[in-house]
C-alpha positions in Angstrom: 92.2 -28.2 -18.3 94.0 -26.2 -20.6 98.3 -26.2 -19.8 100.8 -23.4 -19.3 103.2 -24.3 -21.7 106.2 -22.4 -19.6 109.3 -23.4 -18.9 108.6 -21.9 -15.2 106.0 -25.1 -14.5 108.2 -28.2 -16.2 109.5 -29.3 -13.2 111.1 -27.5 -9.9 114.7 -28.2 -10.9 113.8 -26.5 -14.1 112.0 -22.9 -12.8 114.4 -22.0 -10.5 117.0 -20.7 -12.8 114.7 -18.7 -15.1 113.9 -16.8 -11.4 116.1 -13.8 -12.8 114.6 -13.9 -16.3 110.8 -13.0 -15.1 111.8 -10.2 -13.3 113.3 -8.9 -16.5 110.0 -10.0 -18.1 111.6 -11.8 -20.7 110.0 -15.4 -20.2 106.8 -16.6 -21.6 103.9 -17.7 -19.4 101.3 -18.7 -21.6 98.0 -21.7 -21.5 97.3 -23.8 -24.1 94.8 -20.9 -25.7 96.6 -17.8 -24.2 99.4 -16.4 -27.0 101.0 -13.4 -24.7 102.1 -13.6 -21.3 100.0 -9.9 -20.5 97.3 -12.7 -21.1 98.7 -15.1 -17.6 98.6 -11.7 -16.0 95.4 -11.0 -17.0 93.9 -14.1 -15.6 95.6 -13.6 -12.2 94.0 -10.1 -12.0 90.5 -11.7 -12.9 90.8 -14.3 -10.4 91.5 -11.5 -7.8 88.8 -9.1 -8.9 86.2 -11.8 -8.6 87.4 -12.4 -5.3 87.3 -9.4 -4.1 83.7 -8.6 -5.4 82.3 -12.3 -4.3 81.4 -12.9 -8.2 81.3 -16.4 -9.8 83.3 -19.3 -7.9 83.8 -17.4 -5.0 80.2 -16.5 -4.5 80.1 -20.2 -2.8 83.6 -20.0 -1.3 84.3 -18.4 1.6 88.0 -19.1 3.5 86.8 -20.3 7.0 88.3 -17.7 9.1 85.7 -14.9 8.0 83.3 -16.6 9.0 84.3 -17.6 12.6 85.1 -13.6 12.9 81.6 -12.8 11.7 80.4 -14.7 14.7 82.8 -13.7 17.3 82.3 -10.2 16.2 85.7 -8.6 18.0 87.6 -5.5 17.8 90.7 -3.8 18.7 93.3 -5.7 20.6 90.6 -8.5 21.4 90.7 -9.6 17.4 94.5 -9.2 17.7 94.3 -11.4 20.2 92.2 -13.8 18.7 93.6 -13.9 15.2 97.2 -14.4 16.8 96.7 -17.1 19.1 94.3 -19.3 16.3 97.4 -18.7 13.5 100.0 -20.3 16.6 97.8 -23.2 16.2 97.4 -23.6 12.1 100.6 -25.6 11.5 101.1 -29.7 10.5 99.9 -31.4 13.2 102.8 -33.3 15.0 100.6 -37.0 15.6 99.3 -37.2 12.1 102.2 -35.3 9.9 99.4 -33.8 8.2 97.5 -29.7 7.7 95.1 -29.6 10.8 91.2 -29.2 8.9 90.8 -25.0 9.4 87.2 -25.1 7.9 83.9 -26.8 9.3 82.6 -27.1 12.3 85.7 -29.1 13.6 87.7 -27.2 12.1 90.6 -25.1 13.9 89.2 -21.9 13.3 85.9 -22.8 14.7 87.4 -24.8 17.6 89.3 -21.5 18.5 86.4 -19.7 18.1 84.6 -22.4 20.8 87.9 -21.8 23.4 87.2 -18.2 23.0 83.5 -18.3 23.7 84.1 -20.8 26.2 87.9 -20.6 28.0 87.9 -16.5 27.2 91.0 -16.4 29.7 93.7 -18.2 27.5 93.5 -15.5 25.0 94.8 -13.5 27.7 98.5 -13.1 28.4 97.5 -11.4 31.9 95.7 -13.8 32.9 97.5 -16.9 31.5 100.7 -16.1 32.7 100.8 -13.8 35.0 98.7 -16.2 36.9 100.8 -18.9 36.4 98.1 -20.9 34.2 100.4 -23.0 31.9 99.3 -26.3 33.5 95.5 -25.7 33.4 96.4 -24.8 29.5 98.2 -28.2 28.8 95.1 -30.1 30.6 92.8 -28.1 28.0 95.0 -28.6 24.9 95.0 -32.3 25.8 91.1 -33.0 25.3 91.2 -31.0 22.3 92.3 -33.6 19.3 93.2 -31.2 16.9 95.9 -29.7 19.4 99.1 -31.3 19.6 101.8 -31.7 22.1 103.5 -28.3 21.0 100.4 -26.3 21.0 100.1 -25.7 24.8 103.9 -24.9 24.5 103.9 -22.1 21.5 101.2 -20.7 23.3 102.4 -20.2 26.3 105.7 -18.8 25.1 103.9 -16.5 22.7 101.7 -15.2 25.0 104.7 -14.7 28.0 106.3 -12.8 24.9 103.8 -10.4 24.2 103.5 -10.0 27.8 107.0 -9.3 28.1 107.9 -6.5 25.7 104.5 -5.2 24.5 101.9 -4.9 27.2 100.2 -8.4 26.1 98.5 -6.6 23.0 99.8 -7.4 19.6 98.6 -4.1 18.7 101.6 -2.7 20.3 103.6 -5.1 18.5 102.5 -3.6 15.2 102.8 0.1 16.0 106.5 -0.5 18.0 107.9 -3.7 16.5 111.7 -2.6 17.9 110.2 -2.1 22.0 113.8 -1.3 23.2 114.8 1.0 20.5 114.6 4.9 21.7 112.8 5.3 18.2 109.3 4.4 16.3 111.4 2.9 13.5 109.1 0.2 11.7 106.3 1.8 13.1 103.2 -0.7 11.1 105.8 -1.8 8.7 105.1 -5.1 7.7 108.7 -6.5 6.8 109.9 -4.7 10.4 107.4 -6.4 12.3 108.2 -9.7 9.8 111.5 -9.1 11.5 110.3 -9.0 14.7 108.7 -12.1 15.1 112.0 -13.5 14.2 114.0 -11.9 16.7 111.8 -12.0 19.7 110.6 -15.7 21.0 107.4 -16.5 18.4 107.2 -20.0 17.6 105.0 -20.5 14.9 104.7 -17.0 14.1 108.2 -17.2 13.1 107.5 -19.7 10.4 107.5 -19.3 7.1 103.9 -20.5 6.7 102.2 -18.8 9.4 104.5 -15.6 9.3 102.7 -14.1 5.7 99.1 -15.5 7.3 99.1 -13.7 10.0 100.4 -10.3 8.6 97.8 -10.1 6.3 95.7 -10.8 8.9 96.8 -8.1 11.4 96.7 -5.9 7.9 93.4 -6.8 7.2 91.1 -6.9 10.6 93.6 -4.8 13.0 95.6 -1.9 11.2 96.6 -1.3 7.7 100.4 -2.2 7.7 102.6 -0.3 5.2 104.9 -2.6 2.4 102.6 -5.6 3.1 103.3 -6.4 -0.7 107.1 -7.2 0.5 105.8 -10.2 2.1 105.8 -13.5 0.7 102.9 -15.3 0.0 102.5 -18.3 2.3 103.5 -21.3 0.1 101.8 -24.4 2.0 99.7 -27.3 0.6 97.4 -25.6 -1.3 99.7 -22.6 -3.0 102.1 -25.7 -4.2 98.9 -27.9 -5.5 97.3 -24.9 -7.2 101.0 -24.1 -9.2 101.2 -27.7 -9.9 97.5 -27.8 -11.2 98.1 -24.9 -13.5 100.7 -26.5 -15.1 98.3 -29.1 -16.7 100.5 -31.9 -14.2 103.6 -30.7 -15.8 105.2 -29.2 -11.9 105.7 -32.1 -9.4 106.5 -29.4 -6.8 106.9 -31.4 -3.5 105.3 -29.4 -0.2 107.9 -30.9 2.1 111.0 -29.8 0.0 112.0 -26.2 1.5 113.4 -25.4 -2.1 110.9 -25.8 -3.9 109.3 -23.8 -1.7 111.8 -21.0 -1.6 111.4 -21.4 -5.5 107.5 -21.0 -5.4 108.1 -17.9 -2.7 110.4 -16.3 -5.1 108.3 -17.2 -8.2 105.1 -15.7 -6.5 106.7 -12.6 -5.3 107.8 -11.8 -9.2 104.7 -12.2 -11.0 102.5 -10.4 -8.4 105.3 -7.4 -8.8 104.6 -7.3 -12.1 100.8 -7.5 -12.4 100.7 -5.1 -9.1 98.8 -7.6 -7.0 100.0 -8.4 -3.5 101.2 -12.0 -2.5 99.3 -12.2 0.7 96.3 -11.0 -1.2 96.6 -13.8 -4.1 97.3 -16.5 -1.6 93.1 -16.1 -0.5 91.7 -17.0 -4.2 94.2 -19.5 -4.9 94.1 -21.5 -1.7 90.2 -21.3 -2.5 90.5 -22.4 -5.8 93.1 -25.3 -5.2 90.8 -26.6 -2.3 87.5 -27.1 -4.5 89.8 -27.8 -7.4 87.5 -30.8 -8.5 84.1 -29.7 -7.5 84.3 -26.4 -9.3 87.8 -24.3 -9.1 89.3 -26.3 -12.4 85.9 -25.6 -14.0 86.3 -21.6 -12.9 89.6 -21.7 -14.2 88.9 -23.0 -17.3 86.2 -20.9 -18.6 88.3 -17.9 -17.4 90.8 -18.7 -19.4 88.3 -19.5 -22.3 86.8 -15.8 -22.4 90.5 -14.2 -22.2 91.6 -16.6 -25.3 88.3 -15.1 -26.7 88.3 -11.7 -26.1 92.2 -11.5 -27.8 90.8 -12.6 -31.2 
């Protein structure tokens, strides 16, 4: 696997200070064959056209929630509902201190997409809390063994929430992020409603992992959200691998340490300002291409890189 050679990916101690120095575009990012750092930028817009347009690598790769929503098929508030109750659960699960499996058929996204099909109510805020359901959810939660023993509990609260200040649709989250302000301020702005889900009572959603996922999300599927490129991309397990991996094993970024992972958010943010991609956008290729690193996202990479080195002769 060819190396970027940049201070940026030594080690974590190393990339933070040169944080103000990309943003001035003054650093050089550059792999083994790649002489310019237009070159980096470049591969980071390739990777994301072929994404987009389902050519090469990601032909075979698909990120698991798409496919659960081909099945289910929902619209309106329904997929808000849906999308925001699966992203409560998609956090380290508290038993094995591990990421909960989101692809497969035991995989989180398809189990929610099972409790939808078969326990419709829970997605429900009317009908979980206003009829008092919270112990009927914990007896569910408890024969599910991806669900852990906070599950049942961010649910609940998320959905009492919702039910509280907007109607129990996350829709009207989105359009009126500020419910007891006499204005529309923040109307489907994405940092406003980030804002939101920090003020109001959203475990999980609140989180600095989950937080970027589900925005893009609710930009996606429910309703275009303007300044979605403000948000951070969601540095977990695989956005900290993949950085590691393109610097040839030079980074030893750690995904429990919250400054390096401040660092990566930071890093992230700059170079998608500068090559006009959006963080929350990126984060789908390169969580792809980190999770089949060894069967066939290092190869990807590597012949990408190989035609850019080319074409600049």
């Amino acid at each position: 696997m060819s190396r970027l050679r940049t201070p940026f990916f030594t080690t974590p101690q190393i990339l933070a200070p040169y944080i103000d120095k990309l943003s001035r575009n003054t650093i050089t990012h550059s792999l083994e064959m790649i002489e310019h750092p237009d070159e980096l930028d470049e591969l980071l817009q390739k990777i994301m056209a072929d994404y987009e347009a389902n050519l090469r690598f990601f032909a075979d790769h698909r990120l698991p929630e798409y496919a659960v929503l081909d099945e289910l098929a929902l619209d309106d508030r329904e997929l808000a509902l849906f999308l925001t109750f699966t992203c409560v659960t998609n956090h380290i699960h508290d038993g094995t201190k591990e990421s909960k499996q989101t692809d497969g058929p035991t995989g989180l996204w398809q189990i929610c997409g099972n409790l939808w099909e078969q326990h419709h109510w829970i997605f429900f805020p009317e009908e979980l809390v206003e009829e008092e359901k919270k112990d009927d959810l914990k007896a569910l939660f408890g024969s599910i063994e991806i669900m852990d023993h906070r599950d049942q509990e961010w649910w609940y609260r998320t959905a009492k929430t919702l039910s509280k200040h907007w109607e129990g649709d996350p829709q009207q989250l989105l359009a009126n992020p500020q419910p007891d302000a006499k204005s529309s301020q923040g109307r489907y702005d994405a940092p406003s409603i980030e804002r939101a889900l920090n003020d109001y009572d959203f475990p999980a959603l609140s989180g600095r992992k989950i937080r970027p996922l589900w925005l893009r999300l609710m930009h996606e599927e429910v309703h275009e959200l303007n300044r979605i490129e403000a948000i951070s991309i969601p540095v977990d397990f695989h956005i900290v691998g993949i950085t590691n991996r393109l610097s040839g094993g030079d980074a030893e970024f750690d995904r429990f340490n919250e400054d390096h992972k401040e660092t990566l958010r930071q890093f992230w943010q700059l170079v998608c300002r500068r090559t006009d991609l959006i963080p929350v956008e990126l984060d789908k290729p390169l969580w792809l291409l980190h999770k089949h690193w060894h069967d066939s996202g290092q190869k990807y990479v590597t012949q990408r890189v190989s035609e850019i080195s080319e074409s600049s002769m």
